[in-house]
mmJSON file of the N, C-alpha and C atoms, coordinates in Angstrom:
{"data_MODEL":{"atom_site":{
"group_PDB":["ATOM","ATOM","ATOM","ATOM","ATOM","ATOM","ATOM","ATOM","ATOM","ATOM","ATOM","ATOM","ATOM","ATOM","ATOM","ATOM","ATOM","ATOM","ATOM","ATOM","ATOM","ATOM","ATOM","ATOM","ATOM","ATOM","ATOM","ATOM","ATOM","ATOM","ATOM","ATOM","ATOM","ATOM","ATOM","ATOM","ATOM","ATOM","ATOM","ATOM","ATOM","ATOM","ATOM","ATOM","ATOM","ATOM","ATOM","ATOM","ATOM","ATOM","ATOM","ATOM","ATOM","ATOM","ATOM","ATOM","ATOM","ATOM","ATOM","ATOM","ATOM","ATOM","ATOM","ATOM","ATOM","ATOM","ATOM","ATOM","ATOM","ATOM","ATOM","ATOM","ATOM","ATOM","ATOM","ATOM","ATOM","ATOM","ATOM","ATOM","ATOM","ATOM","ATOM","ATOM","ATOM","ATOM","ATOM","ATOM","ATOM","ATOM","ATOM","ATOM","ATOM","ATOM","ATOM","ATOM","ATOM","ATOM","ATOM","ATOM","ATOM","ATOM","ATOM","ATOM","ATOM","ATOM","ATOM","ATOM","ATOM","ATOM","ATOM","ATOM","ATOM","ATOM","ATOM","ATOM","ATOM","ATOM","ATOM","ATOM","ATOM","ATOM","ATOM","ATOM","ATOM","ATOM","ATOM","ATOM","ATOM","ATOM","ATOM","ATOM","ATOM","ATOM","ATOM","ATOM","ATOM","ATOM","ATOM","ATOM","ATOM","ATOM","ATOM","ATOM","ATOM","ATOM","ATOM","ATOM","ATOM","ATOM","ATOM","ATOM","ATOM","ATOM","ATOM","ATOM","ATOM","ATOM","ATOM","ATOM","ATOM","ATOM","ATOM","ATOM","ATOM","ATOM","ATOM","ATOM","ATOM","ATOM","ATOM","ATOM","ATOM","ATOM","ATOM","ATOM","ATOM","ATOM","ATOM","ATOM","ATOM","ATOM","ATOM","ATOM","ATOM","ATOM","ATOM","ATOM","ATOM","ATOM","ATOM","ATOM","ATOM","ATOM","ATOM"],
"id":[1,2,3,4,5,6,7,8,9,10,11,12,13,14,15,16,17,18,19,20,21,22,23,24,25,26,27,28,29,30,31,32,33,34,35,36,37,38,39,40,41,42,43,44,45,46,47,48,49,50,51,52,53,54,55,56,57,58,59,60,61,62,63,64,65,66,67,68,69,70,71,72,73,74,75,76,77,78,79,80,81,82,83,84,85,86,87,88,89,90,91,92,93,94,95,96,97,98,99,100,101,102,103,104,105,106,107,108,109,110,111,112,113,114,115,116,117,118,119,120,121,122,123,124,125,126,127,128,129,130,131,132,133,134,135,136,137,138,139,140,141,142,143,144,145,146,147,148,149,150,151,152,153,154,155,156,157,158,159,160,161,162,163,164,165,166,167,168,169,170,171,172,173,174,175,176,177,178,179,180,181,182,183,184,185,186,187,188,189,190,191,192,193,194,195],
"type_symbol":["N","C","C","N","C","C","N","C","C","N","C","C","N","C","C","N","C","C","N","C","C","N","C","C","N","C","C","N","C","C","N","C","C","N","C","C","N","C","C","N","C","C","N","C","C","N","C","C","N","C","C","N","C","C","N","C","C","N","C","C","N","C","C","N","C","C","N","C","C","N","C","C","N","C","C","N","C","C","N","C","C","N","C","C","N","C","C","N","C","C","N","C","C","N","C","C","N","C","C","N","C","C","N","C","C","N","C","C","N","C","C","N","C","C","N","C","C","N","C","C","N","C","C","N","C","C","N","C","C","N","C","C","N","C","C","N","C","C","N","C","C","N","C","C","N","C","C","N","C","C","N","C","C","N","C","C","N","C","C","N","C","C","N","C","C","N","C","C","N","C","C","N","C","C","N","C","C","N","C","C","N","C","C","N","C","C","N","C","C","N","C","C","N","C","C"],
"label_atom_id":["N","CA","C","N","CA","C","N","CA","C","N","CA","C","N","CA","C","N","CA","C","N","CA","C","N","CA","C","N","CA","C","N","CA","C","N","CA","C","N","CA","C","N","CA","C","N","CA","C","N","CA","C","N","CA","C","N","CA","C","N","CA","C","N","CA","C","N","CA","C","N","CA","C","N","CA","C","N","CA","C","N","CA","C","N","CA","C","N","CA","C","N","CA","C","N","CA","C","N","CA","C","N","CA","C","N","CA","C","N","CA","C","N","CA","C","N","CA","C","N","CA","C","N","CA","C","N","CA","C","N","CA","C","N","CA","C","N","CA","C","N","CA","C","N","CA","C","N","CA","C","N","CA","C","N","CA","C","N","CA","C","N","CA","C","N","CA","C","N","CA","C","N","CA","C","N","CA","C","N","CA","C","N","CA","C","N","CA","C","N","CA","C","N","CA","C","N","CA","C","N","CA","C","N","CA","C","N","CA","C","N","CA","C","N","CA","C","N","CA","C","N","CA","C","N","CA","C"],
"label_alt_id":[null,null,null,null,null,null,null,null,null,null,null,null,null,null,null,null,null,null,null,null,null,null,null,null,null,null,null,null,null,null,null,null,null,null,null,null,null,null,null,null,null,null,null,null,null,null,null,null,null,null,null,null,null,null,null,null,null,null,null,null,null,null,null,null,null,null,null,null,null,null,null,null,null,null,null,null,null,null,null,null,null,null,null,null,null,null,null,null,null,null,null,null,null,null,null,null,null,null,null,null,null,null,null,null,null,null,null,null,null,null,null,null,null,null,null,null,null,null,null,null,null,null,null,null,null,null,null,null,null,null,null,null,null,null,null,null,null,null,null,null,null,null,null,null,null,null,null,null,null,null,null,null,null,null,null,null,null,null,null,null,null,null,null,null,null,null,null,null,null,null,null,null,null,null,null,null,null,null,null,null,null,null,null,null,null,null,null,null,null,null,null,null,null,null,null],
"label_comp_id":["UNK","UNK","UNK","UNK","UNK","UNK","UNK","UNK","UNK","UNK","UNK","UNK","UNK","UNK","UNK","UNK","UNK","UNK","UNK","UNK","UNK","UNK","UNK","UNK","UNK","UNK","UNK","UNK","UNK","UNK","UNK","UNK","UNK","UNK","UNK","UNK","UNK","UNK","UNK","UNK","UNK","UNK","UNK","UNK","UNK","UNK","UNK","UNK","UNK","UNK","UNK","UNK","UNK","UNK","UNK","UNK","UNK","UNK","UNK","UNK","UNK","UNK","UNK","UNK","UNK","UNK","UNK","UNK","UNK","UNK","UNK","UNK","UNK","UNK","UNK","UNK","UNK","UNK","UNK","UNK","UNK","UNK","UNK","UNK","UNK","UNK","UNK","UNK","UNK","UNK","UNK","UNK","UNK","UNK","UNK","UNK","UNK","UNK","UNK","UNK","UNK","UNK","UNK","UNK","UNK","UNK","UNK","UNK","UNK","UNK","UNK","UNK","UNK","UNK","UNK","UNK","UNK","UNK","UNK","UNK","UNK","UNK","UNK","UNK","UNK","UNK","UNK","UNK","UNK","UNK","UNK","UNK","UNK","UNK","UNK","UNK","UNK","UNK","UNK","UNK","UNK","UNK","UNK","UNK","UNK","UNK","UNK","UNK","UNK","UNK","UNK","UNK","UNK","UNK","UNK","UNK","UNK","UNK","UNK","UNK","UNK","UNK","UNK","UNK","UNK","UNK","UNK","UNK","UNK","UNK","UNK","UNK","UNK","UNK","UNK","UNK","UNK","UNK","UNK","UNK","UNK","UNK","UNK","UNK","UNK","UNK","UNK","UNK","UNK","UNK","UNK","UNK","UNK","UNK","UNK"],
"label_asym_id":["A","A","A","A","A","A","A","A","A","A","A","A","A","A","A","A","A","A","A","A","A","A","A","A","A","A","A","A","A","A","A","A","A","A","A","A","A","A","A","A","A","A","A","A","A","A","A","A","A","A","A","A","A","A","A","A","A","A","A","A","A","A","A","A","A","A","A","A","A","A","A","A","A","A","A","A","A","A","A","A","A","A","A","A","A","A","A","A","A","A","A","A","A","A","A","A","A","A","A","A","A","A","A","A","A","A","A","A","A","A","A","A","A","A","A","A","A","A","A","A","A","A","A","A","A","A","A","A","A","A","A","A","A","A","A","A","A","A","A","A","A","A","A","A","A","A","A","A","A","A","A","A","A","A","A","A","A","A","A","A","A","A","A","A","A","A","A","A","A","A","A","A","A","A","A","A","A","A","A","A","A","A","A","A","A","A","A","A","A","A","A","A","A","A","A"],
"label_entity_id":["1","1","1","1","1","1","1","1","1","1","1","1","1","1","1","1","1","1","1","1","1","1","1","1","1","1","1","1","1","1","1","1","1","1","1","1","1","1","1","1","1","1","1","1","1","1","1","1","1","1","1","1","1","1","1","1","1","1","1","1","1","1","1","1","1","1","1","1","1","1","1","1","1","1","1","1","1","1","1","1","1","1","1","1","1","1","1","1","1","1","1","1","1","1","1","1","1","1","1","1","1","1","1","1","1","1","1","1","1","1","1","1","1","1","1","1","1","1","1","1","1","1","1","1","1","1","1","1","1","1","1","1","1","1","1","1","1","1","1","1","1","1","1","1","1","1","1","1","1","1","1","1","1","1","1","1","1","1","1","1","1","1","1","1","1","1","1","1","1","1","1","1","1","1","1","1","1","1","1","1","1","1","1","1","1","1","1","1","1","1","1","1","1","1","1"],
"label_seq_id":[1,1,1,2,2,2,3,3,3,4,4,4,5,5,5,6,6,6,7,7,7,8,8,8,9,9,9,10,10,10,11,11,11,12,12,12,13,13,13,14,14,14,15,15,15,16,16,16,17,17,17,18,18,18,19,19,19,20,20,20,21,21,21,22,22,22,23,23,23,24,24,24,25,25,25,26,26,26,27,27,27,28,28,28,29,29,29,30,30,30,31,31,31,32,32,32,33,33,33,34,34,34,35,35,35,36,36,36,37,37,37,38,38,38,39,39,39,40,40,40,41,41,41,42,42,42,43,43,43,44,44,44,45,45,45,46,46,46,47,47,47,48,48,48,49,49,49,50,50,50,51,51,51,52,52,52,53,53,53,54,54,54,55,55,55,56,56,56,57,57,57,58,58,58,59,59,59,60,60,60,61,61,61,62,62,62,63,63,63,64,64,64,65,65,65],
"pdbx_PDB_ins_code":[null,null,null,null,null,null,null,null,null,null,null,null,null,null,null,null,null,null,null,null,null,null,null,null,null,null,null,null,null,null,null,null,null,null,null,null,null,null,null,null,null,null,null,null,null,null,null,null,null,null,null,null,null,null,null,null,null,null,null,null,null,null,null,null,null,null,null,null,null,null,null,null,null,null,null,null,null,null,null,null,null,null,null,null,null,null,null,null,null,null,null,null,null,null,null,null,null,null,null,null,null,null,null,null,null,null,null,null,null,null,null,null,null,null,null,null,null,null,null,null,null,null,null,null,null,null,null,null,null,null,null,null,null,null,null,null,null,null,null,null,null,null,null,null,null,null,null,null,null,null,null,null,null,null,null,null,null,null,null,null,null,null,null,null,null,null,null,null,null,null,null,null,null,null,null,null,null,null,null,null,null,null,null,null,null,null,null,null,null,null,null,null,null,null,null],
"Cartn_x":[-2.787,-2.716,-2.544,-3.361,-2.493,-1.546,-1.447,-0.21,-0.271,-1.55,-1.85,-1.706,-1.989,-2.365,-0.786,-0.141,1.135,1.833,1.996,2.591,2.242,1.238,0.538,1.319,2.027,2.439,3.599,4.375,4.919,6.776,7.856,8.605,8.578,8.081,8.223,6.75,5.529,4.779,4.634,5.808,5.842,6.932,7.885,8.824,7.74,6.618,6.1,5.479,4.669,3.89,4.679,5.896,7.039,7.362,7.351,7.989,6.545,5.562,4.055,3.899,4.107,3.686,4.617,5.858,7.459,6.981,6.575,5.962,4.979,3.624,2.828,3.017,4.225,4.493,4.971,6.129,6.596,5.838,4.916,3.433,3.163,2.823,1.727,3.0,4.163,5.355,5.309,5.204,5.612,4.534,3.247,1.882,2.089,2.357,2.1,3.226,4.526,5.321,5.263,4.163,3.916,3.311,2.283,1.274,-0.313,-0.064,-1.52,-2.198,-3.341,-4.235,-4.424,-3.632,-4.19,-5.527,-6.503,-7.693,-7.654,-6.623,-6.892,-5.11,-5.187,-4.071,-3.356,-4.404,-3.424,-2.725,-3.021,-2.508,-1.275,-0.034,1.264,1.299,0.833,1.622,1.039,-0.267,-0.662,0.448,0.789,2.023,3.361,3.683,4.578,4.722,3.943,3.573,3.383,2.849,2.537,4.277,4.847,6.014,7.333,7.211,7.539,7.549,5.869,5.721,5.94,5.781,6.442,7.942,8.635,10.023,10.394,10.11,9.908,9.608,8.593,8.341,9.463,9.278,10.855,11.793,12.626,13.753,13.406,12.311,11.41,11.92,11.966,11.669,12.908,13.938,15.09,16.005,15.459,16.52,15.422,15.34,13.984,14.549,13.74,14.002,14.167],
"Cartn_y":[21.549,22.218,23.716,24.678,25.956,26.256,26.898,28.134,27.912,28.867,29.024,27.607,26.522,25.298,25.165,25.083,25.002,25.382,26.428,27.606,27.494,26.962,27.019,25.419,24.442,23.441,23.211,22.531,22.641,22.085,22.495,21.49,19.753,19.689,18.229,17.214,18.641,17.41,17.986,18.882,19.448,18.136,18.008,16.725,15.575,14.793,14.054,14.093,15.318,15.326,15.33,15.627,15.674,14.83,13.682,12.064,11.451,11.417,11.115,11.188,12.317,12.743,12.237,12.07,12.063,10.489,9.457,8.411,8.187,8.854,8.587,8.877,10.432,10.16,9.45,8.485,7.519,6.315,6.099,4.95,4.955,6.837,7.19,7.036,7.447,7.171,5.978,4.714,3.76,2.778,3.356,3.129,3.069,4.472,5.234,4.124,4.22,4.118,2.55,1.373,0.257,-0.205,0.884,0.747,1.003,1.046,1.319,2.544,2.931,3.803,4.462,6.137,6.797,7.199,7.037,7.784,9.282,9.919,11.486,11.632,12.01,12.925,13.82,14.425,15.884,15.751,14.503,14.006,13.886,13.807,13.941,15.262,16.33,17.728,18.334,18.09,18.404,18.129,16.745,16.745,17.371,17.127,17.758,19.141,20.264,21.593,21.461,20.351,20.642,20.412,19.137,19.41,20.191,21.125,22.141,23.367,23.762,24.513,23.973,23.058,22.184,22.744,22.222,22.619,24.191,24.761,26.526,26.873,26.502,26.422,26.35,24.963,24.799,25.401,25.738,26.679,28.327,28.504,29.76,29.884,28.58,28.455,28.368,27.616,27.83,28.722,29.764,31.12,32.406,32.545,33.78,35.044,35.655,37.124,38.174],
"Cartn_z":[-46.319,-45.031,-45.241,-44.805,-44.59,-43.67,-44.066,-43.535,-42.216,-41.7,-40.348,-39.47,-39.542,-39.055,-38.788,-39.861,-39.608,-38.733,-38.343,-37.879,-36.262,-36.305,-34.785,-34.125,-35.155,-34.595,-34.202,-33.032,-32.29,-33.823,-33.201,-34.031,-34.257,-33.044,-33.192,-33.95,-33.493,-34.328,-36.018,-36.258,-37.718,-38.344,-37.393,-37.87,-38.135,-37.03,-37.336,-38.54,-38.908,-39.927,-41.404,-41.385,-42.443,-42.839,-41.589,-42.052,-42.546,-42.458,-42.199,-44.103,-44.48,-45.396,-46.808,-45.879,-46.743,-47.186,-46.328,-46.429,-47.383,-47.594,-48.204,-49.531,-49.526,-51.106,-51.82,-50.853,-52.103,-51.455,-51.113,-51.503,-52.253,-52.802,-54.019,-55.085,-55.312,-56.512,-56.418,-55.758,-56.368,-56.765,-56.342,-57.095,-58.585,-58.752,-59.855,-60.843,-60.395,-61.038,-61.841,-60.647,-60.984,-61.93,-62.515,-63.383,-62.98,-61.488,-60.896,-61.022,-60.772,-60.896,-59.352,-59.323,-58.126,-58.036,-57.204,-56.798,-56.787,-56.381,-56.859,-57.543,-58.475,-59.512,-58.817,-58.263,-57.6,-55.926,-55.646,-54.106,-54.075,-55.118,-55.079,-54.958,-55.994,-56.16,-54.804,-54.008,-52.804,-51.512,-51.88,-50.546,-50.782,-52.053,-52.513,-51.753,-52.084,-51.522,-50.209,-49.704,-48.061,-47.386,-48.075,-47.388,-47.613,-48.618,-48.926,-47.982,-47.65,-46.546,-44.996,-44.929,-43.203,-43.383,-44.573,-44.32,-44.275,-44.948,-44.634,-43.499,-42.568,-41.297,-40.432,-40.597,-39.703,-39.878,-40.602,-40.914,-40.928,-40.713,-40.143,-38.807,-37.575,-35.954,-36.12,-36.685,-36.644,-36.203,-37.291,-37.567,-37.434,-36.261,-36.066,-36.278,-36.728,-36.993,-35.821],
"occupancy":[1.0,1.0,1.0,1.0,1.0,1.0,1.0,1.0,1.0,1.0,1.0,1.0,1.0,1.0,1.0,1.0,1.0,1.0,1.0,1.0,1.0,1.0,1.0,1.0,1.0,1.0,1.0,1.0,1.0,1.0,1.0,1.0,1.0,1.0,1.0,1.0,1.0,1.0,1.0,1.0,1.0,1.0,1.0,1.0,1.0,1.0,1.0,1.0,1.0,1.0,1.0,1.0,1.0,1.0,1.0,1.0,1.0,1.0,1.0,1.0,1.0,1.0,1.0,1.0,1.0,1.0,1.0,1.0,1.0,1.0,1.0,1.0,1.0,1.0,1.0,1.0,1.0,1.0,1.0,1.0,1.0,1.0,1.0,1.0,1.0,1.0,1.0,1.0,1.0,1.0,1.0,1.0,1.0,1.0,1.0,1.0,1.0,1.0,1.0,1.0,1.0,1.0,1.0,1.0,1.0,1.0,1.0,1.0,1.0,1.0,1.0,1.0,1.0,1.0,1.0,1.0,1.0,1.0,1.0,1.0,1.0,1.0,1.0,1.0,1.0,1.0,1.0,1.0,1.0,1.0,1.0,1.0,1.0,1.0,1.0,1.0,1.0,1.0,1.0,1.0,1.0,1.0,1.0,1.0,1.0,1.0,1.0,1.0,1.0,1.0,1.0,1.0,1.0,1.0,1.0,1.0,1.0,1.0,1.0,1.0,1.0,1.0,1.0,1.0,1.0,1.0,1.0,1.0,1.0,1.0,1.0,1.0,1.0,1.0,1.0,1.0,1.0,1.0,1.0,1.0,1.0,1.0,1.0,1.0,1.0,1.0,1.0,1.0,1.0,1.0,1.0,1.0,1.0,1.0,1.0],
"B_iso_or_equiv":[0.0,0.0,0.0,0.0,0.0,0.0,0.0,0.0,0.0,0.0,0.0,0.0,0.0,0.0,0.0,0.0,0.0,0.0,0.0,0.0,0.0,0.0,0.0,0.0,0.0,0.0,0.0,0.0,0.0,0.0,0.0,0.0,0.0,0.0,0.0,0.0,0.0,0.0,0.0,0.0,0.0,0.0,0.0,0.0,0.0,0.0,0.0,0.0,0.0,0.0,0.0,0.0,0.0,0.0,0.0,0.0,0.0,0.0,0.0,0.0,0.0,0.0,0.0,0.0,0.0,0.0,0.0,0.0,0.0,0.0,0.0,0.0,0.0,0.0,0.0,0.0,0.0,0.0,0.0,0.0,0.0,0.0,0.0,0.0,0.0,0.0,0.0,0.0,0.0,0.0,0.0,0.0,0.0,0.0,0.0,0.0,0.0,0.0,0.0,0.0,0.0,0.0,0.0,0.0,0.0,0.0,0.0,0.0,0.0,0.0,0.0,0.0,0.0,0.0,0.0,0.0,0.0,0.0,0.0,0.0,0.0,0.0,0.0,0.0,0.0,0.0,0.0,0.0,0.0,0.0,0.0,0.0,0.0,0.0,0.0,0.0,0.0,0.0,0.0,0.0,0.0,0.0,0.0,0.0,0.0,0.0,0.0,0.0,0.0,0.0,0.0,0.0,0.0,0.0,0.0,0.0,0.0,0.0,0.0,0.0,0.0,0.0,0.0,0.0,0.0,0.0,0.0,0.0,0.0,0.0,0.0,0.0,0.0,0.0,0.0,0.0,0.0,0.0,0.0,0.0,0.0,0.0,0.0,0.0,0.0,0.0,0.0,0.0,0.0,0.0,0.0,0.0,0.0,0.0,0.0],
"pdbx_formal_charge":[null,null,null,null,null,null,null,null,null,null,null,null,null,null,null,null,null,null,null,null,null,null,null,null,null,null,null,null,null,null,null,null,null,null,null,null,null,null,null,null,null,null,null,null,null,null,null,null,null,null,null,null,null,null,null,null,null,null,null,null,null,null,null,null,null,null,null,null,null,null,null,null,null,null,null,null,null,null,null,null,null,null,null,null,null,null,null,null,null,null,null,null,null,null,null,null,null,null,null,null,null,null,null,null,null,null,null,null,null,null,null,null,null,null,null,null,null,null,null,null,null,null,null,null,null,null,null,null,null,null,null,null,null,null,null,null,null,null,null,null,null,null,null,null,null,null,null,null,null,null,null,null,null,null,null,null,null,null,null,null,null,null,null,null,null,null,null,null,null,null,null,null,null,null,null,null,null,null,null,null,null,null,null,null,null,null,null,null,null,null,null,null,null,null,null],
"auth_seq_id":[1,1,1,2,2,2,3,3,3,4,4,4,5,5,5,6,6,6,7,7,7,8,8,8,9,9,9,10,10,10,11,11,11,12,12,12,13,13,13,14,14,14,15,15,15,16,16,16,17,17,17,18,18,18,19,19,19,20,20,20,21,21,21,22,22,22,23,23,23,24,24,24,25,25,25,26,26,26,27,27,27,28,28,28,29,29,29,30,30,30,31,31,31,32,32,32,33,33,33,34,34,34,35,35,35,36,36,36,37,37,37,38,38,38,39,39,39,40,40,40,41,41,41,42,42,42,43,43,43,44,44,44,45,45,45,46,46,46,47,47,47,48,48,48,49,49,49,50,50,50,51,51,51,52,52,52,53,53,53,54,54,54,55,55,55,56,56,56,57,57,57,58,58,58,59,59,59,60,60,60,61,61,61,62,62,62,63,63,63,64,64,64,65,65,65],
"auth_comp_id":["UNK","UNK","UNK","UNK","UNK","UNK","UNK","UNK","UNK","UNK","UNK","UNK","UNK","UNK","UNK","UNK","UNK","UNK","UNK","UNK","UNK","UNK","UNK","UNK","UNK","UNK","UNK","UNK","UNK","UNK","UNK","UNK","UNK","UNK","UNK","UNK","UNK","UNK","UNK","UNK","UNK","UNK","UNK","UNK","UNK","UNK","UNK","UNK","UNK","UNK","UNK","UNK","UNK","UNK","UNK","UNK","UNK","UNK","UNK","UNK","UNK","UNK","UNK","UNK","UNK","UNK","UNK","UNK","UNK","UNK","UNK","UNK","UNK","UNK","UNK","UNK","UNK","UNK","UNK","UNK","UNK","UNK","UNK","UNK","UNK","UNK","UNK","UNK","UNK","UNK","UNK","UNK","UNK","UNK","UNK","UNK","UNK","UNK","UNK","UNK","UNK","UNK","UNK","UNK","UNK","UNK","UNK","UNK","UNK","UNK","UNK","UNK","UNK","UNK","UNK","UNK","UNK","UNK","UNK","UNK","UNK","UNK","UNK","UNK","UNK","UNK","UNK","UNK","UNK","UNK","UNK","UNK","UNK","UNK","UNK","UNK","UNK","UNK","UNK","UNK","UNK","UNK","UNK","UNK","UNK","UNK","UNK","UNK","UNK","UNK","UNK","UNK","UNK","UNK","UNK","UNK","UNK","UNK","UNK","UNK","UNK","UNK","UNK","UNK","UNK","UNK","UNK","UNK","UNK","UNK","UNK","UNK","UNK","UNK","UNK","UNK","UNK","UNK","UNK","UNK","UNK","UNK","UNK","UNK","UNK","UNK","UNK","UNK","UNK","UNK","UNK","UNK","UNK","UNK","UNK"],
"auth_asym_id":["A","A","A","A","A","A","A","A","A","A","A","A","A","A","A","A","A","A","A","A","A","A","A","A","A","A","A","A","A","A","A","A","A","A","A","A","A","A","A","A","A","A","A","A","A","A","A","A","A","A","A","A","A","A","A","A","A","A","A","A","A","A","A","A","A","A","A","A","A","A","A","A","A","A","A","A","A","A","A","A","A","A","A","A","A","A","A","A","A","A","A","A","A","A","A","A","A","A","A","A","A","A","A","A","A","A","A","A","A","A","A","A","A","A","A","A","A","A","A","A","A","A","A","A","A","A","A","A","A","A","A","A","A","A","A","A","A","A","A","A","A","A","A","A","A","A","A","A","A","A","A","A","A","A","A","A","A","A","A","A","A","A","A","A","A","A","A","A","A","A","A","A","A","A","A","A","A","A","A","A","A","A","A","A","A","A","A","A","A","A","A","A","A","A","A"],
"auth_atom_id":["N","CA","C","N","CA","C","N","CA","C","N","CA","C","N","CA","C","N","CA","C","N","CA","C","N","CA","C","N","CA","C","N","CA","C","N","CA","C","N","CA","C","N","CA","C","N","CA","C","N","CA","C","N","CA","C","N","CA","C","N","CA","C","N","CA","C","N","CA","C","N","CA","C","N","CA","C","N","CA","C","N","CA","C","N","CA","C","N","CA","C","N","CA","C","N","CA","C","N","CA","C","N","CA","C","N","CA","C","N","CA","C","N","CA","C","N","CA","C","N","CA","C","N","CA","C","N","CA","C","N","CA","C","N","CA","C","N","CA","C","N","CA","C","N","CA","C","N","CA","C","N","CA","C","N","CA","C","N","CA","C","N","CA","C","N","CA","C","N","CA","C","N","CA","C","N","CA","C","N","CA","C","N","CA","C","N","CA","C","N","CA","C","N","CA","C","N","CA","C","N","CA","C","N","CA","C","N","CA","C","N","CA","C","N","CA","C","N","CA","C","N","CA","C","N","CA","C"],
"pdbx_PDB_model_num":[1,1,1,1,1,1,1,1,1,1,1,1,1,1,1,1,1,1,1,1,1,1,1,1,1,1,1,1,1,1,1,1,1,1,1,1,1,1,1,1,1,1,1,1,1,1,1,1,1,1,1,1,1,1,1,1,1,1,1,1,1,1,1,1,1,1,1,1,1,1,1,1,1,1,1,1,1,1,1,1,1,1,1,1,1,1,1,1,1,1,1,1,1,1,1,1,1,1,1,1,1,1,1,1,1,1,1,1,1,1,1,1,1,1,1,1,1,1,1,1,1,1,1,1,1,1,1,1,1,1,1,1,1,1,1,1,1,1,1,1,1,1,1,1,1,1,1,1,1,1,1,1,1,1,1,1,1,1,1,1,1,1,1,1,1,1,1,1,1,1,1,1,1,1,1,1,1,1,1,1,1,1,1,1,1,1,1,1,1,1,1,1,1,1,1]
}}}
């Protein structure tokens, strides 16, 4: 996701997309962790970073400048 996309979304559907995402990573960890084979490699460190920036966001709307 960028930045911008982000930024333009409301708190609540940034919470949705936080839990959404918070979800799919430990799908993909406990794939991984089983012995199975992910379809893309870089789809953990991708959410990883996306919910990284959701949470920056939010604590952005939080505490405004």
């Amino acid at each position: 996701m960028k930045m911008r996309e982000i930024r333009e979304m409301s708190r609540e559907e940034l919470k949705k997309k936080l839990r959404e995402l918070e979800i799919e990573l430990i799908k993909l960890r406990t794939k991984v962790r089983s012995g199975g084979a992910v379809k893309n490699p870089g789809a953990i460190r991708q959410i990883r970073k996306d919910i990284a920036r959701i949470k920056m966001v939010l604590c952005e709307k939080r505490w405004p400048s």
